[in-house]
N, C-alpha and C positions, 0 to 999 in steps of 0.2 A: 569649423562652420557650425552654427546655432542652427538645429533641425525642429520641427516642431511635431507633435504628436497627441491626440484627444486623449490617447489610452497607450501606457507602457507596460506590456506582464512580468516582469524578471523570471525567468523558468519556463522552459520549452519542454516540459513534461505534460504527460496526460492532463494533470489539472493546470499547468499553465495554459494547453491551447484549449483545454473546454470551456475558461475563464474568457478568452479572445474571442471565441467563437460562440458563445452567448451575450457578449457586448453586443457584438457584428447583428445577430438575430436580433437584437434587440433593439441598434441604432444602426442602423446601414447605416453608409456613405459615412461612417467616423472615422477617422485614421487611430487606426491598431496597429503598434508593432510588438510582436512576440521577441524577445531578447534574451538567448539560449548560446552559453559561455562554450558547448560542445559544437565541434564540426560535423556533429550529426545527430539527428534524432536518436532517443530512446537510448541514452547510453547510462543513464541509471536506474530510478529505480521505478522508470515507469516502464524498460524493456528489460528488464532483472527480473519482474515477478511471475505468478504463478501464471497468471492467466484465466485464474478461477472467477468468474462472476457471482459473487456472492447473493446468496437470498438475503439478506439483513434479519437473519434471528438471535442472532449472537448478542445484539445490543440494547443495554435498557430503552424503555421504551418511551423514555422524554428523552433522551440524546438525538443529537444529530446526525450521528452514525444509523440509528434503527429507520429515520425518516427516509435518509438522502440514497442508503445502500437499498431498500426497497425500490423508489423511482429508479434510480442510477441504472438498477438491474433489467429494467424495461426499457428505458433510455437509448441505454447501450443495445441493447438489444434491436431494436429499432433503426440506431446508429448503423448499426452493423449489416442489416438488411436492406438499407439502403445505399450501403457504398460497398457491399459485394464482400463485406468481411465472412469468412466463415465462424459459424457459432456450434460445437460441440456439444450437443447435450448430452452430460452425464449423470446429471443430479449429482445427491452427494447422500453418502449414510457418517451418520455419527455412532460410535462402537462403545460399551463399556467395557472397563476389564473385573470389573467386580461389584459387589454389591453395593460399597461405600459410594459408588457414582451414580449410582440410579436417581438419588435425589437431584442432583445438577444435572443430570439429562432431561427429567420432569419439569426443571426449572429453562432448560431453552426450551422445550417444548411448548409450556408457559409466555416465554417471552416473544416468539416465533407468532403463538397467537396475538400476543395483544399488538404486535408490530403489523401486523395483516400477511403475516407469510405463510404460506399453505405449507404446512409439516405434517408428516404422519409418527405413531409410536411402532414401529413392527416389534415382532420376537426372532427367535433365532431361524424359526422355520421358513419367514417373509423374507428375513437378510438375505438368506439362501438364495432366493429366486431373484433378489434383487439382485445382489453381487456374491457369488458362490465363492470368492474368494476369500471373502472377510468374514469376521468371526467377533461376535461380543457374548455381553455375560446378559442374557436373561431378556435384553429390549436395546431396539437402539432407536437412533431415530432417521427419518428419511425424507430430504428435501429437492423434491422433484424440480425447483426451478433451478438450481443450482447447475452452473454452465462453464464451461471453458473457449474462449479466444485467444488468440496469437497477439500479447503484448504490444508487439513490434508495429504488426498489422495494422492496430484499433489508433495507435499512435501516428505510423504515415498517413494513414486514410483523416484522420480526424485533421492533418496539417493540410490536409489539400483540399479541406474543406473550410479550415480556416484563407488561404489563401484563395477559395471559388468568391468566398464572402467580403471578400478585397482587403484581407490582413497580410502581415508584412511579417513573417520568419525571418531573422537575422542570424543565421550561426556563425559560429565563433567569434560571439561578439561579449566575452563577460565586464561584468557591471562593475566599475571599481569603484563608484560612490554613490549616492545618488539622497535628495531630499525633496522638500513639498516644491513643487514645480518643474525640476529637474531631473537627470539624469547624466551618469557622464560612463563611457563605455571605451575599451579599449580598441575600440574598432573603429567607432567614428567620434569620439570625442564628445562632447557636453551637447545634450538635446533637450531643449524643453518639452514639457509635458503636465495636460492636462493633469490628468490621475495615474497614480503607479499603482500595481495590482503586486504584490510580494508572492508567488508561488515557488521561491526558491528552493524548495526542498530540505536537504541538508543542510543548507545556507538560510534559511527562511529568517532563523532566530539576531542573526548579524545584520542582515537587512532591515529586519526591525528597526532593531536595536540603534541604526543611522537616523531613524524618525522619531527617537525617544520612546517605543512601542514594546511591550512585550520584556520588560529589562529583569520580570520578576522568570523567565523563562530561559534555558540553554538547550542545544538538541545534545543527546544522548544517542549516539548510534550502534547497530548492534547488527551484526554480520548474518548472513542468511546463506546458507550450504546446499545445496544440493544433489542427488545423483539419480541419473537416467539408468531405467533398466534395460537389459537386451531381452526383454519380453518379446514375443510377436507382441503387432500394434492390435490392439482390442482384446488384448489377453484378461486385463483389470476394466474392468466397464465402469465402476463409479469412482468418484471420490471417496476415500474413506479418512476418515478424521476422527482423532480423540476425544475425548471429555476434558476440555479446556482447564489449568487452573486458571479460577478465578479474582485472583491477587496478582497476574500480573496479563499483560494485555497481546499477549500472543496466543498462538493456539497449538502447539505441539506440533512434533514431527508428527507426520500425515502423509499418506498416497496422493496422488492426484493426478487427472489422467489428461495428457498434452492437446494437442486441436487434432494433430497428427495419430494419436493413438496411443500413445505411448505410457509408460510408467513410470514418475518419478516422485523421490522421496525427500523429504523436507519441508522448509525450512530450518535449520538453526537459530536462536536468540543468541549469539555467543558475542557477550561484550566489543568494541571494532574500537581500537586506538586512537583512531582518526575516523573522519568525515567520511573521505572515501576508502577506506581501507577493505578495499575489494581481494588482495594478495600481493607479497610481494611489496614492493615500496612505492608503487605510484600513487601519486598523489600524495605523498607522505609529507605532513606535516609539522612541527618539531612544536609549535603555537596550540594547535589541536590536541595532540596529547599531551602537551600539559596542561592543557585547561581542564579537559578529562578526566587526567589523573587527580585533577585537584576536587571533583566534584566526588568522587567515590567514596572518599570515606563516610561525608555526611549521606551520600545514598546507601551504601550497606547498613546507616543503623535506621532507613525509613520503617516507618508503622503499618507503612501501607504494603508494602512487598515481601517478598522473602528472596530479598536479594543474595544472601551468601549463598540460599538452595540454588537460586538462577546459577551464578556462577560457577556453583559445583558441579549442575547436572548439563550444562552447555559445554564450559572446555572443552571434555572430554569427546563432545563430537566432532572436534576437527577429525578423529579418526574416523573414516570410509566406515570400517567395520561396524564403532560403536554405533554411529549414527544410524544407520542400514537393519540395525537388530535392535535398533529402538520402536522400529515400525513392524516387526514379525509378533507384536501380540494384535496389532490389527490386521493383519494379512500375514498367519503362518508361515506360507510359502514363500516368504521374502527369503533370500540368500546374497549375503553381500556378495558370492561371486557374477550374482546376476547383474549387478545394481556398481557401475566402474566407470563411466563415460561421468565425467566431473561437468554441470551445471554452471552460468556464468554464476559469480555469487552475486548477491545485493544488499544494501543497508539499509536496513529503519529507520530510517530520518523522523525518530521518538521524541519526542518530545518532555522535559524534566522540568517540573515547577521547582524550583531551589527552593523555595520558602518552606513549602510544605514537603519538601521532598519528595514527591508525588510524581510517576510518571502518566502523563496525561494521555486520557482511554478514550474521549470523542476528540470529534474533529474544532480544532480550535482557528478563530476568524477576528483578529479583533480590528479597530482603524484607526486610523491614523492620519494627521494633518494631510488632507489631499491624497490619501492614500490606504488602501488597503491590506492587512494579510492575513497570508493564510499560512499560519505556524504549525499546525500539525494535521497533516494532510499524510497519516499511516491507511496502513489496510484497513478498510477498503476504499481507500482513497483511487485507487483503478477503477473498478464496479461503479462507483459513486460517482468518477467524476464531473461528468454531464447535471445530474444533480447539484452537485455541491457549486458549480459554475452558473447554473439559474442561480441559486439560493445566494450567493454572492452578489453575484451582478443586481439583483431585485432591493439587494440589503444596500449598495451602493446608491441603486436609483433612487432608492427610500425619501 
C-alpha cells in the first residue's frame, strides 16, 4: 500500500527527532514521520553518550559546531525545563599537565571568547575551591555553563514532544531503499514522500550515497569505553577534561560527572570494525569491515592526523586498568579498583573525506534531489541538537 508523507527523517536519534520536531514548529498540520530501524529509542549513540551539555568553546569560530553548540546549549536547556528533564550543573574545568599545554589552553580560552562563551583562566589555588579533586600544571580553565542530562531522558521526552506536535515515530521500521519522492521500509513497504531528511547516523553516508550525495565521503567509526566509579555520588563535583589534541577531533579520556552523581571515565577513540561494533558480534558485519579495512591504509599515511599515534595510544585501552590511569594525572585519586561497573559502549559515527583523507571536525549538511542530509552529526551533536534541527529545517525552507 502507497502511504504518503510531507516529511520522512531516516534516524530516530536526538537529531532525527529535533529535525521532526522543528519542521512541526515550523509547519503544523504537515505530516511527519520519524522512521527508526530500532524497537526503541536511544539505542545508539544518542543514549550511549555522556550527557555533557557542552558550552561550544572547543570550536573554531566560523564552523558550525561553535555556532549551533552555543544555541543548542540554551536550547536544550530550555527543552529540558519545560518537560521536566533534570539538568546537573557541574560546569566543567580544563587541566594541563605541563607547560608545553599552556599555549593550547590560552588558545580555547581564546576561542571560547570569540564564540560568546563565558570561560574563566583560574590557577591552581581557584581549581582547588572549584574541584579539590583535580589537579593541573600552573592554570586551567573553567567553564561554568557546562551541564550534564540523562541522554535517554532528553531523547523520550523530545519524542513525546515530537508526537504532542502531531508526528508519527515508527519503530522497527528500517529503510531498505529509499530516493527523490520515495521511500521503501521493511515494515510497511514503499511510501511516498514529499522530502527525506537523512539523520541516519552511522548509516548517514549510504543513504546519501542512494541520492548520488556525499560519494566523496565514508563513516569511519570508532568505539567509546567507559567506566563508572564506586565513588559516593557528589564525591567529584565537576567535569574535568584534558587539553585536547588538536590533529585529531576527540577530546581525551576525561571525568565526567552523571545527572545522578556519579563518576565516570572516558571515552575511548579506539578504531570499531564495523558500524555497530558495540562488543561481541552484534550487528557484525562482514561488508563493513571490509570496506574499513580497505580505507585504512590510505588513512594512516593522512597529513592531517597522526593516525598510527591514534592507534597506538587507543588499543591499549580496551584494558580497564590502562584506560582508568590514563585519567589519574587529572584526578590523582583515581584507582582503577574504584572505577569496574563497565559503561554501555558507543560509536562515532566520524565521518572521512577519502579524497583528502581528512577526518571531518564540523558538522556536515549537504542536499540533495528533494532531500536533505546530515552526514556528520559527532559530538556535540547531543548539546546541539535542537540547533542544528532550526539551522536545517531554515536551510530547507530557504
Amino acid at each position: 500500500m502507497v502511504q504518503t508523507a510531507d516529511v520522512a527523517v531516516i534516524g530516530g536519534g536526538v537529531v532525527g527527532l529535533a529535525l521532526a520536531d522543528a519542521w512541526l514548529a515550523r509547519n503544523p498540520g504537515s505530516s511527519v514521520v520519524v522512521l527508526e530501524k530500532e524497537d526503541a529509542l536511544a539505542e545508539h549513540a544518542s543514549g550511549r553518550n555522556s550527557g555533557v551539555l557542552h558550552a561550544g568553546f572547543y570550536y573554531a569560530p566560523d564552523s558550525l559546531k561553535a555556532r549551533l553548540t552555543r544555541q543548542g546549549n540554551a536550547l536544550l536547556r530550555e527543552f529540558c525545563a519545560e518537560r521536566g528533564v533534570e539538568v546537573r550543573e557541574t560546569g566543567k574545568v580544563v587541566v594541563t599537565q605541563s607547560d608545553d599545554e599552556l599555549p593550547a589552553l590560552r588558545e580555547l580560552y581564546r576561542r571560547g571568547e570569540a564564540n560568546g562563551v563565558h570561560l574563566e583562566m583560574v590557577d591552581e589555588a581557584q581549581l582547588r575551591e572549584l574541584e579539590p579533586l583535580a589537579r593541573t600544571h600552573g592554570s586551567a580553565l573553567w567553564s561554568p555553563t557546562t551541564a550534564v542530562a540523562s541522554p535517554a531522558a532528553v531523547v523520550e521526552a523530545l519524542a513525546a514532544r515530537v508526537r504532542d506536535r502531531g508526528g508519527e515515530i515508527l519503530l522497527g521500521s528500517p529503510v531498505l531503499a529509499a530516493g527523490p519522492g520515495f521511500i521503501k521500509t521493511a515494515r510497511d513497504g514503499r511510501r511516498s514522500v514529499g522530502h527525506i531528511i537523512n539523520a541516519a547516523g552511522l548509516h548517514a553516508d549510504t543513504v546519501a550515497h542512494w541520492f548520488g550525495v556525499g560519494e566523496e565521503y565514508r563513516m569511519l567509526p570508532f568505539k567509546g569505553l567507559y567506566w563508572y566509579g564506586s565513588w559516593e555520588p557528589g564525591r567529584l563535583k565537576r567535569h574535568v577534561y584534558p587539553v585536547p589534541d588538536p590533529r585529531n577531533p576527540f577530546l581525551g579520556v576525561h571525568l565526567t560527572v552523571t545527572v545522578d552523581g556519579r563518576a565516570k571515565i572516558g571515552p575511548t577513540a579506539i578504531p570499531a570494525l564495523w558500524r555497530e561494533d558495540y562488543g561481541g558480534v552484534g550487528g557484525f558485519s562482514i561488508g563493513e569491515t571490509w570496506d574499513i579495512a580497505r580505507i585504512y591504509p590510505s588513512f594512516l599515511r593522512s597529513p592531517h592526523h597522526d593516525v598510527p599515534g591514534l592507534v597506538r595510544t587507543e588499543m591499549p585501552k580496551y584494558s580497564r586498568t590502562h584506560l582508568v590511569r590514563q585519567a589519574q594525572p587529572l584526578v590523582p585519586s583515581v584507582r582503577p579498583s574504584d572505577f569496574t561497573t563497565k559503561g554501555r559502549p558507543g560509536v562515532r559515527a566520524q565521518l572521512l573525506n577519502i579524497v583528502d583523507r581528512k577526518l571531518e571536525m564540523d558538522f556536515v549538511v549537504r542536499p540533495g534531489e528533494r532531500s536533505t542530509h546530515v552526514l556528520n552529526a559527532v559530538s556535540p551533536a547531543w548539546t546541539s541538537s535542537l540547533a542544528v534541527a532550526e539551522h536545517v529545517v531554515a536551510g530547507i525552507e530557504a
